[in-house]
C-alpha positions as CSV (number, residue, x, y, z in Angstrom):
1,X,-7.3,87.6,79.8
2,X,-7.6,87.6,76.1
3,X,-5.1,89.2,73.6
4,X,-5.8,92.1,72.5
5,X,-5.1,91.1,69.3
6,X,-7.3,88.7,67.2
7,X,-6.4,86.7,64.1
8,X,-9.2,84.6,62.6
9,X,-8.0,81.5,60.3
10,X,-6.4,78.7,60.9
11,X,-2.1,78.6,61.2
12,X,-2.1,76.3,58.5
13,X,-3.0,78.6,56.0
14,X,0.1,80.8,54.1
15,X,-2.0,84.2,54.3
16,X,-2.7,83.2,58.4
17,X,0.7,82.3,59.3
18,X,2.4,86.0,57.0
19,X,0.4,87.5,59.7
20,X,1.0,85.6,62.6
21,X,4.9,86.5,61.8
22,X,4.3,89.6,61.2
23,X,3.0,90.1,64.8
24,X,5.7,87.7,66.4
25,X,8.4,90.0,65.0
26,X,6.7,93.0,66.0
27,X,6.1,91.4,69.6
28,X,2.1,91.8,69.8
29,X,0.5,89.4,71.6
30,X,-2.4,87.8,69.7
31,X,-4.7,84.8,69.8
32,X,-5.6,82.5,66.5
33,X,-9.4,82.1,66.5
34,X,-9.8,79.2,65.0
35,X,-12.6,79.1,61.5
36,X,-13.5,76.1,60.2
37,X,-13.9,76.0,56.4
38,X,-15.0,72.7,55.6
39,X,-18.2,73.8,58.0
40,X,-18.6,77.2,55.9
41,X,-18.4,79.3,58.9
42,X,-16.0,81.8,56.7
43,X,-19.3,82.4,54.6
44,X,-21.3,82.9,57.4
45,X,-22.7,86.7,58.2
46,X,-20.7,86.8,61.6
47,X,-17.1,86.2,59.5
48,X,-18.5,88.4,56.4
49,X,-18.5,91.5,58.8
50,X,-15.0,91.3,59.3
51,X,-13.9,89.9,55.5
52,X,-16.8,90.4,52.8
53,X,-14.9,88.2,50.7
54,X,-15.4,85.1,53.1
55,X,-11.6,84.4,53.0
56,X,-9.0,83.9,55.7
57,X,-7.5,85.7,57.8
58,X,-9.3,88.3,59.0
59,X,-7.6,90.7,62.0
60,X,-9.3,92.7,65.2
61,X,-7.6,94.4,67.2
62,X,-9.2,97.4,70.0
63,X,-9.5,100.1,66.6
64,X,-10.4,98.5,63.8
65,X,-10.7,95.5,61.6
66,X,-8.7,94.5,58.5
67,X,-8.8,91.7,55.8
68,X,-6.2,91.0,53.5
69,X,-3.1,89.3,54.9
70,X,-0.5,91.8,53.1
71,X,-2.5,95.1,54.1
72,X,-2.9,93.7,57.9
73,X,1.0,93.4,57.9
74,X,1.1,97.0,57.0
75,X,-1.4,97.9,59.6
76,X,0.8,95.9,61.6
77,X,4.0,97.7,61.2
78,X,2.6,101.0,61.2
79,X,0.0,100.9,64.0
80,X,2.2,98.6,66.3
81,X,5.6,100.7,64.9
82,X,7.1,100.8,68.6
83,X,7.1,97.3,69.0
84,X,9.2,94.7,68.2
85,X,11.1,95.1,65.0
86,X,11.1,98.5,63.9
87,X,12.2,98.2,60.4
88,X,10.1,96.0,58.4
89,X,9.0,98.6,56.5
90,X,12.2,100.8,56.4
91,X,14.0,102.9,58.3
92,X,12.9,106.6,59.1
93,X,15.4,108.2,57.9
94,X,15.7,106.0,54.5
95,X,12.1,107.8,53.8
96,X,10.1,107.2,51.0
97,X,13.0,106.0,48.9
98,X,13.5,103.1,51.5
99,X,9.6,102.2,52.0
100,X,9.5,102.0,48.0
101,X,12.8,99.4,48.2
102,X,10.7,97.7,50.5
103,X,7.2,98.0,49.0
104,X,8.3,96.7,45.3
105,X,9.3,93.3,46.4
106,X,5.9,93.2,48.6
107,X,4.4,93.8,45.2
108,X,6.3,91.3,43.3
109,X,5.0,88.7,45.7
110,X,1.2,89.1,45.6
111,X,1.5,89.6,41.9
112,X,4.3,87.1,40.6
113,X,5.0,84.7,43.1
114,X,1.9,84.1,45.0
115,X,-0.3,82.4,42.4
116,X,1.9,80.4,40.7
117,X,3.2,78.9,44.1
118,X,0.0,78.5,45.5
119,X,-1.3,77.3,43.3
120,X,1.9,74.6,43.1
121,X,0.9,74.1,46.9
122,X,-2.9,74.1,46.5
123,X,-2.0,70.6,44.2
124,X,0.4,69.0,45.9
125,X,-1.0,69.9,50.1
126,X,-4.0,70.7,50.3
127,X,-5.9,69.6,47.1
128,X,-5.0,65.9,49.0
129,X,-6.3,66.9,52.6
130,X,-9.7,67.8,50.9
131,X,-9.9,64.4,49.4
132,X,-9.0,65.9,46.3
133,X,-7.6,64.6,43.2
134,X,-4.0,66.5,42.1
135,X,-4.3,67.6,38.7
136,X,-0.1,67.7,37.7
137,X,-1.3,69.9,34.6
138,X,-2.0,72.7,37.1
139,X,1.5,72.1,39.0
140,X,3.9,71.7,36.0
141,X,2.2,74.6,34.0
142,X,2.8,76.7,36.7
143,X,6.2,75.2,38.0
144,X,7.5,76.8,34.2
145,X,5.5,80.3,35.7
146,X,7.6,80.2,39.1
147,X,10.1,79.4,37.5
148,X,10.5,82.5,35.8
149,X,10.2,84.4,38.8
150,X,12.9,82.3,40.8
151,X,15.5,82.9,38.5
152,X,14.5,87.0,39.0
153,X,14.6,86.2,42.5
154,X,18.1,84.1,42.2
155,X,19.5,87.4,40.7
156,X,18.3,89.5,43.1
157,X,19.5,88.0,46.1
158,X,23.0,87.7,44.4
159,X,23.0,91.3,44.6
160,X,22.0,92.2,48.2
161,X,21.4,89.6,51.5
162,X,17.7,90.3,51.4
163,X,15.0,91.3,49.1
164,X,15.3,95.1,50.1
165,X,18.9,95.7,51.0
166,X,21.3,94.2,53.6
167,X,18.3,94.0,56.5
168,X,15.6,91.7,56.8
169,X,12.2,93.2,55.9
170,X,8.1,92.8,55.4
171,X,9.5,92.4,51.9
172,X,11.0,89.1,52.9
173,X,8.6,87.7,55.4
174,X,5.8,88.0,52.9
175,X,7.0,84.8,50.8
176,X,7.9,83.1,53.6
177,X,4.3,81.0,53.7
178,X,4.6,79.8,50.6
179,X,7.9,79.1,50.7
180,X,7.8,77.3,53.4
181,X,5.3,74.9,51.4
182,X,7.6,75.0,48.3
183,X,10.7,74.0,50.4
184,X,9.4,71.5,53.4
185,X,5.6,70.4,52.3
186,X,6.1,69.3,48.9
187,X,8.6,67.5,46.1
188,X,9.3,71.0,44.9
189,X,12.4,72.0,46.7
190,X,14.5,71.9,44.0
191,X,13.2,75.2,43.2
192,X,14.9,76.6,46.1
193,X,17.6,74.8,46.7
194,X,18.9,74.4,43.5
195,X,19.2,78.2,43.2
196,X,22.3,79.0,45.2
197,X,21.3,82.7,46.2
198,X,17.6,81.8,47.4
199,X,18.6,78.5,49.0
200,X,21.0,81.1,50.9
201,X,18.4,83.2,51.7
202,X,15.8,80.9,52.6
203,X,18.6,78.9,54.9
204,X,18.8,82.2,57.1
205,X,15.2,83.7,57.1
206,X,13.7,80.3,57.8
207,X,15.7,80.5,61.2
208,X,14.3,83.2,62.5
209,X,12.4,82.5,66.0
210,X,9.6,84.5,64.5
211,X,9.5,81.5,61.3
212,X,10.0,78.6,63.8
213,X,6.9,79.7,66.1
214,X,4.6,80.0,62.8
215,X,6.0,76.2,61.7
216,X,5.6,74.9,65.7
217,X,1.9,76.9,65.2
218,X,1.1,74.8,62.2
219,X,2.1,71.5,63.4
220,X,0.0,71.7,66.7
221,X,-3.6,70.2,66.2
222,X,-6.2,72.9,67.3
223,X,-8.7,70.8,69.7
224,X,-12.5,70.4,68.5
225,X,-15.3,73.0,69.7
226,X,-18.3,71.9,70.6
């Protein structure tokens, strides 16, 4: 029997594997449906029904459908808020005040640290597995970008064990992906390890059983379909 729960995209990608932690530490069951982008089939009208913007991932599950991998982590949480870890978006009695804690950092990722690092990442992995050229103008201007952010990360995590407070949160396992890429796929560690209070925090998060099925997810070869 199939899961209930669908995710369509491949594990390789950062926005795939945010949501395939998301559901590990929530403990939902879910299958990766596999769509093959060098083939186009995320611009076809089947995979524009469930993401009009022809991107990956897109998520079913028996009620609805929902694109974008931050606001399907949400969906996640709330909809699935018995499951699994039960505070990734704050504890109930830390209200509103503790969901904003949480929220702000979620923020500060998709604005600040998403496009410069994917962009690093873009360069340096997968520009090269499309049989593209790297263009090192793209990664250093936005190295001096990330950079910026990191060191408003470095003091932030000086402060407090996580992004939110002293627990882990969605605030923390939303830059996992493309840390992950930062720290392990490319030359650019030094931006993590060289910063004593994210090279902390990235030594503990990355640990989690949740992290290490995502990584054992990417590194097993999905088999052709004929």
């Amino acid at each position: 029997m199939s899961a209930p729960v669908t995710v369509y995209g491949p594990a390789i990608s950062p926005a795939v594997a945010r949501v395939a932690a998301c559901l590990l530490e929530k403990d939902v069951p879910f299958q990766l449906e596999p769509v093959d982008m060098s083939k186009g089939e995320h611009k076809s009208p089947s995979f524009l029904k469930l993401q009009p913007f022809g991107q990956v991932p897109a998520f079913k599950d028996h009620l609805t459908t929902v694109f974008e991998s931050r606001a399907i982590c949400r969906y996640i949480c709330d909809q699935y808020s018995d499951r699994g870890n039960r505070t990734l978006l704050g504890r109930e009695e830390d209200g509103a005040v503790g969901r904003a804690a949480i929220e702000q950092w979620i923020e500060s990722e998709g604005q600040a640290f998403n496009p410069p690092s994917l962009a690093i990442a873009f360069q340096l992995t997968f520009a090269p597995l499309m049989g593209r050229a790297t263009d090192m103008a793209v990664v250093e201007q936005n190295e001096a970008k990330l950079a910026k952010v990191l060191d408003v990360y470095e003091q932030r995590l000086g402060d407090s064990q996580y992004f939110a407070g002293d627990e882990f949160t969605l605030a923390d396992l939303v830059h996992m992906p493309n840390t992950e890429l930062l720290a392990s796929k490319t030359k650019t560690a030094g931006l993590i390890t060289e910063r004593k209070n994210l090279s902390r925090w990235w030594d503990e998060v990355s640990v989690r059983p949740s992290w290490k099925k995502v990584v054992e997810l990417q590194s097993v070869p999905r088999p052709p379909r004929s």
